[in-house]
C-alpha positions in Angstrom: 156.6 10.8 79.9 153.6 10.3 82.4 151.8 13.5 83.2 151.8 14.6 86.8 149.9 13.2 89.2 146.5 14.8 89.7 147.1 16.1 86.6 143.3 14.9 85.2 142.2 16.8 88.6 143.4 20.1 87.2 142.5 19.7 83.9 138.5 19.8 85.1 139.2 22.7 87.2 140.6 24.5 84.5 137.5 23.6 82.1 135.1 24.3 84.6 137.1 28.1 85.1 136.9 28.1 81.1 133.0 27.0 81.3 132.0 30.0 83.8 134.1 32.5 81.9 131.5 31.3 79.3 128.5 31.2 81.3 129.3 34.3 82.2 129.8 36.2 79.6 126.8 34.6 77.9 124.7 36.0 80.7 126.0 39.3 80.1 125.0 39.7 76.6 121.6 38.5 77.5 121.3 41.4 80.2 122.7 44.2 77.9 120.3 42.5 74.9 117.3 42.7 77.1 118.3 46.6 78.5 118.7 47.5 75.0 115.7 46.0 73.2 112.5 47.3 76.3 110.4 49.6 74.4 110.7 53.4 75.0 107.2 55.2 75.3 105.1 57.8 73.4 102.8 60.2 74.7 99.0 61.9 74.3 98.5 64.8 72.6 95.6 65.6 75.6 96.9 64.7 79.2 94.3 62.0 80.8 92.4 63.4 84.2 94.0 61.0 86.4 96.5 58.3 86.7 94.5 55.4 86.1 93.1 56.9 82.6 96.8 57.6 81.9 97.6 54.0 82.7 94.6 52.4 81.3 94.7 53.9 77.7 98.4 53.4 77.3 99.9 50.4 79.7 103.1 50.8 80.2 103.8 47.3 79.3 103.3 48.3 76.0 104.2 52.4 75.9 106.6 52.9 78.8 109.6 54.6 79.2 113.1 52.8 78.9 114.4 52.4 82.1 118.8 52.0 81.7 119.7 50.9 85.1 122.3 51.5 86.1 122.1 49.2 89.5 121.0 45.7 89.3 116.7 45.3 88.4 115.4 45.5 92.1 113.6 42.3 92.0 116.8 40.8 92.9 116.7 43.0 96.4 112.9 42.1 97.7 111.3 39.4 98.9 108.1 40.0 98.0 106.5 37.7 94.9 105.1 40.5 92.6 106.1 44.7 92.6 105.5 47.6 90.6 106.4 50.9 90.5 104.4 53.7 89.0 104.5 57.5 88.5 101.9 60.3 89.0 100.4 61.6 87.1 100.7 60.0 83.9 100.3 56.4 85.2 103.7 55.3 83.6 104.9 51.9 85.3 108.6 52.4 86.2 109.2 48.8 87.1 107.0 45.6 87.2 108.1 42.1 88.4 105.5 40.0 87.6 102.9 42.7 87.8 99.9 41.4 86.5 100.3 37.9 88.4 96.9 37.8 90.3 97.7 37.2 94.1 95.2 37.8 97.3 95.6 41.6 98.3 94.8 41.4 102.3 93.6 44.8 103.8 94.2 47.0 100.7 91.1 46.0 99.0 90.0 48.7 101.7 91.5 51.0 99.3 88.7 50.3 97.1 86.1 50.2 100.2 87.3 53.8 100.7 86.8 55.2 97.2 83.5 53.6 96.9 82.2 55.1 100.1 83.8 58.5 99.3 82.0 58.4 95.6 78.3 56.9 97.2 77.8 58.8 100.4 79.0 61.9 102.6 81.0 61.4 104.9 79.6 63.9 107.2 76.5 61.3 107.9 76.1 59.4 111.2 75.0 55.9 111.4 73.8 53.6 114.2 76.6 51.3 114.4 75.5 47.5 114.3 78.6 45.4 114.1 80.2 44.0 116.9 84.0 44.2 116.8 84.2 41.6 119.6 82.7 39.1 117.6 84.9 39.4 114.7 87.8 38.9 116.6 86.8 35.5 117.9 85.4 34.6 114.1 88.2 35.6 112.2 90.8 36.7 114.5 90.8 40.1 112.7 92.1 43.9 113.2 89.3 46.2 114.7 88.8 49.4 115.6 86.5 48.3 118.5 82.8 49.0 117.0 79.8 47.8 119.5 76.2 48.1 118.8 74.6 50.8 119.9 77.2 53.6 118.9 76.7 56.5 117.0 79.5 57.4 114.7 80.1 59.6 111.7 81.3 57.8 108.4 84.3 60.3 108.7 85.3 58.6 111.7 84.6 55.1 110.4 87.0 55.8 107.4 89.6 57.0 109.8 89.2 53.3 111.7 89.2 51.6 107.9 92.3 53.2 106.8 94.5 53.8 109.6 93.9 51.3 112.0 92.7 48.6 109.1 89.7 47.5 110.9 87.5 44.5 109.3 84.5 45.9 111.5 84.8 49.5 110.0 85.1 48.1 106.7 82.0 45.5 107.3 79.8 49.2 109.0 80.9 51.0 105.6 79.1 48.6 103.3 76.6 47.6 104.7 75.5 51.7 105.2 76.8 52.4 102.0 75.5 49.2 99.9 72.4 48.9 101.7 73.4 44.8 102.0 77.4 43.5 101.5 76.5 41.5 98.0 75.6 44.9 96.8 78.3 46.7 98.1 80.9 43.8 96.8 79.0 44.7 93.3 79.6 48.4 93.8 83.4 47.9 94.4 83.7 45.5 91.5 81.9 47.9 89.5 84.3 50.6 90.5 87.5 48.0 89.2 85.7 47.7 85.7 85.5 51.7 85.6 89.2 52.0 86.4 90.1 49.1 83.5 91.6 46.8 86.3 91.9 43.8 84.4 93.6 41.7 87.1 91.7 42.8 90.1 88.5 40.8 91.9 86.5 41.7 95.2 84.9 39.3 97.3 84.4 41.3 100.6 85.7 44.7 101.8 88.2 43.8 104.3 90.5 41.5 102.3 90.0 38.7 104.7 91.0 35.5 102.3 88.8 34.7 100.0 87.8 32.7 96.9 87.3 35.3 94.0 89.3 37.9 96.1 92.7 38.7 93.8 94.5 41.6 92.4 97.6 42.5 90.8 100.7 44.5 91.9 100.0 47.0 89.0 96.4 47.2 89.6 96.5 48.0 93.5 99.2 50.1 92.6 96.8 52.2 90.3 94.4 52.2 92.7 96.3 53.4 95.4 97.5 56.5 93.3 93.3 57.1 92.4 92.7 57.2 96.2 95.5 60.2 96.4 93.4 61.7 93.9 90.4 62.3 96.5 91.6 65.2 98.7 90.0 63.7 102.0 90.9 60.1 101.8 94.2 61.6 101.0 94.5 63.2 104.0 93.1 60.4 105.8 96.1 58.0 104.8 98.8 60.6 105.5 97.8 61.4 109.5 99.8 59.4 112.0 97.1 59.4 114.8 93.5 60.7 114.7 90.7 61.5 117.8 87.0 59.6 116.3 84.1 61.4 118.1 83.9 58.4 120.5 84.4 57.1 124.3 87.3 54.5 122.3 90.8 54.9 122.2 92.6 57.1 119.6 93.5 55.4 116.2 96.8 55.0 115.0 98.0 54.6 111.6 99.3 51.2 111.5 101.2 52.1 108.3 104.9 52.3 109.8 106.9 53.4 106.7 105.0 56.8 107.0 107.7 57.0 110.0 110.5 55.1 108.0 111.1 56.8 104.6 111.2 60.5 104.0 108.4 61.8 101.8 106.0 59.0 102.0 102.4 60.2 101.7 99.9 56.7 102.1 99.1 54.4 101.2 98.1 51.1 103.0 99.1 47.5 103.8 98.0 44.8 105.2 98.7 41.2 106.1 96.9 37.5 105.9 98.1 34.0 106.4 97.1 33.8 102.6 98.3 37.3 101.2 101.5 37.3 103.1 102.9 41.3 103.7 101.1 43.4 101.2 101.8 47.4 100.8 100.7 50.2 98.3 103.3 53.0 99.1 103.2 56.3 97.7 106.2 58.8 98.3 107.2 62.6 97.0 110.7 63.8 96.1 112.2 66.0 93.7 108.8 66.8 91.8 108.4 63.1 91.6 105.5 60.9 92.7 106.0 57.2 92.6 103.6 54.5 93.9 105.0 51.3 94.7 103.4 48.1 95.5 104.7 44.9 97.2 102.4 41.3 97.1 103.2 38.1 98.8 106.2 39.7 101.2 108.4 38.8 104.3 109.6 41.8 104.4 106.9 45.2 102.7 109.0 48.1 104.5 112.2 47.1 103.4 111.1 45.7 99.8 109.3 49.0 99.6 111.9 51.2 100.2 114.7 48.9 98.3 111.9 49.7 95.4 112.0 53.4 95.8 115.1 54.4 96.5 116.4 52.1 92.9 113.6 54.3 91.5 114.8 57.0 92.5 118.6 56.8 91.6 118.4 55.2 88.3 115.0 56.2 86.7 114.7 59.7 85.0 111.1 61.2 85.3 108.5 59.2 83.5 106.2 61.9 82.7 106.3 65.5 80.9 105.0 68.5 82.6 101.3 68.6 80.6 101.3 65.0 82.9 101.6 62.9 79.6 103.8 60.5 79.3 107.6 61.4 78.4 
C-alpha cells in the first residue's frame, strides 16, 4: 500500500516537534544545572568600613550569595550591554551580566571627579572661574552649566553644576583648581581607582567625553557610585531635584530623571556619548535594602534600570547580615 500523499511532509514536522521537545528540555537542565551549581557566599568575621572594602576583599564573583530566581535572569529584559547590581553595605553583587567587560563610561566618571574634589579641597572655597562654557559647546558639543570667565563661584556650587546638571565646564573648573593642571588631576582620579581596587576602571579626563584610555566596568562604577553615597554632602548633592548656585545663571536641574520615575531612588548619575551609549549608576532604598545598579552601553538606562531593580527586589533575599557583612 502507498503511504498517503504528503505523507514525507508530515513525517519532518513531526521530527522537528520531537527535536524541540529535545531542545527544549536540554535547555532546561542546563538552566536548573547552572541555578544549582553558583556559589553561595561566606562572610568576615570584622565588617569592612565601606562598600568598596566589602567588595574588594571578597568579589562577589567569587563569595556571593546564591541568587534562586524565581523570574527569568534580567539580562533577558534590558537593552543595555553590561549591568550589575550591588548591595550596601557589604558590597555583595546581586547580579552581573558581563560586569567586568570594560566599556567607555560617559558622564559618570564625574562620579569619581566628585570624590576626588570632596577628598582634596573644601568645598566652601571660591575660585575665579576661567573656563568658558561657550566654547565647549562649539568644541565638543557638550552639557554645561554655563561658566564664563570672570565669575566668582564656590566649589559647592560648581559640584552642584557637575553632578546635577553634568556640566563638562564644571567638571574641567574642578580639576584644574583642584589638580593644579588636568594631567595631574587625571593622576589624582586614577589614583583614587587603585585605592578602591577597581581593576577594570581607567580615567582619561573628568567629564567622560570619549576617550582613548577612558573605560570602566559595570561592577566598578557600580562600586563607585555606592562610595560617593558614603560622603554625606555629595550624597545630598545627587539626591536634590533642583538647586539655586550663588550666581546671575539659571537654576540647575538634576538631569537624572529616574529620581522622578522610581520610588526610593537616592542618586546616582548618568550620562550619555555617541561612544558610551546611555550609561546610569542608580542607587534606590526599600525595605532596609540598598541596591546600586548600573547600566553600560544602553538604548534604554531608565527602563533597564528599573527592570534591574524591581527583579532584585522580588527575587533576591537580602545579601548582607546586620554587622554589614556579607550573609
Amino acid at each position: 500500500m502507498r503511504p498517503p500523499e504528503h505523507w514525507h511532509l508530515r513525517r519532518r514536522r513531526s521530527n522537528r516537534r520531537w527535536w524541540a521537545l529535545g531542545a527544549g528540555a536540554a535547555l532546561l537542565f542546563v538552566i536548573i544545572f547552572f541555578v544549582m551549581t553558583r556559589g553561595s557566599g561566606g562572610g568576615e568575621d570584622d565588617p569592612p568600613t565601606s562598600v568598596v572594602a566589602a567588595a574588594t576583599q571578597c568579589p562577589a564573583f567569587e563569595c556571593g550569595p546564591s541568587l534562586g530566581p524565581e523570574e527569568p535572569p534580567p539580562d533577558v529584559l534590558i537593552s543595555g550591554r553590561s549591568a550589575a547590581i550591588i548591595e550596601a553595605p557589604c558590597g555583595a553583587l546581586v547580579y552581573g551580566q558581563r560586569e567586568h567587560e570594560r566599556l567607555p563610561p560617559a558622564s559618570l566618571a564625574k562620579i569619581m571627579t566628585a570624590i576626588v574634589a570632596v577628598e582634596h579641597d573644601d568645598l566652601s572655597r571660591v575660585v575665579d572661574v576661567n573656563v568658558n562654557s561657550a566654547l565647549l559647546v562649539v568644541s565638543t558639543d557638550s552639557t554645561v552649566m554655563g561658566l564664563e570667565p570672570g565669575l566668582r563661584m564656590s566649589l559647592r556650587d560648581l559640584m552642584h553644576g557637575l553632578l546635577l546638571v553634568s556640566g563638562n565646564d564644571a567638571a574641567a573648573e574642578i580639576a584644574m583648581e583642584v589638580g593644579g593642571t588636568l594631567p595631574g588631576f587625571i593622576d589624582l582620579m586614577n589614583a583614587k581607582a587603585d585605592e578602591l581596587g577597581l581593576q577594570n576602571t581607567h580615567f582619561a579626563n573628568p567629564h567622560g567625553l570619549d576617550e582613548p584610555g577612558l573605560y570602566t566596568s559595570a561592577y566598578d562604577i557600580a562600586l563607585l557610585g555606592l562610595a560617593l553615597l558614603e560622603y554625606p554632602e555629595l550624597a545630598s548633592i545627587v539626591a536634590k531635584r533642583q538647586y539655586t548656585a550663588d550666581w546671575n545663571g539659571p537654576e540647575l536641574w538634576n538631569g537624572n530623571g529616574l529620581l522622578n520615575l522610581y520610588p526610593g531612588v537616592v542618586g546616582v548619575k548618568i550620562g550619555f556619548t555617541e561612544g558610551a551609549k546611555q550609561t546610569i549608576v542608580a542607587a534606590a532604598d526599600r525595605d532596609g535594602r540598598r541596591l546600586t545598579v548600573s547600566v553600560l552601553s544602553s538604548n534604554s538606562r531608565y527602563s533597564d534600570a528599573i527592570a534591574l531593580l524591581d527583579w532584585a527586589w522580588f527575587n533576591t533575599e537580602p545579601a548582607c547580615d546586620g554587622a554589614g557583612g556579607l550573609r
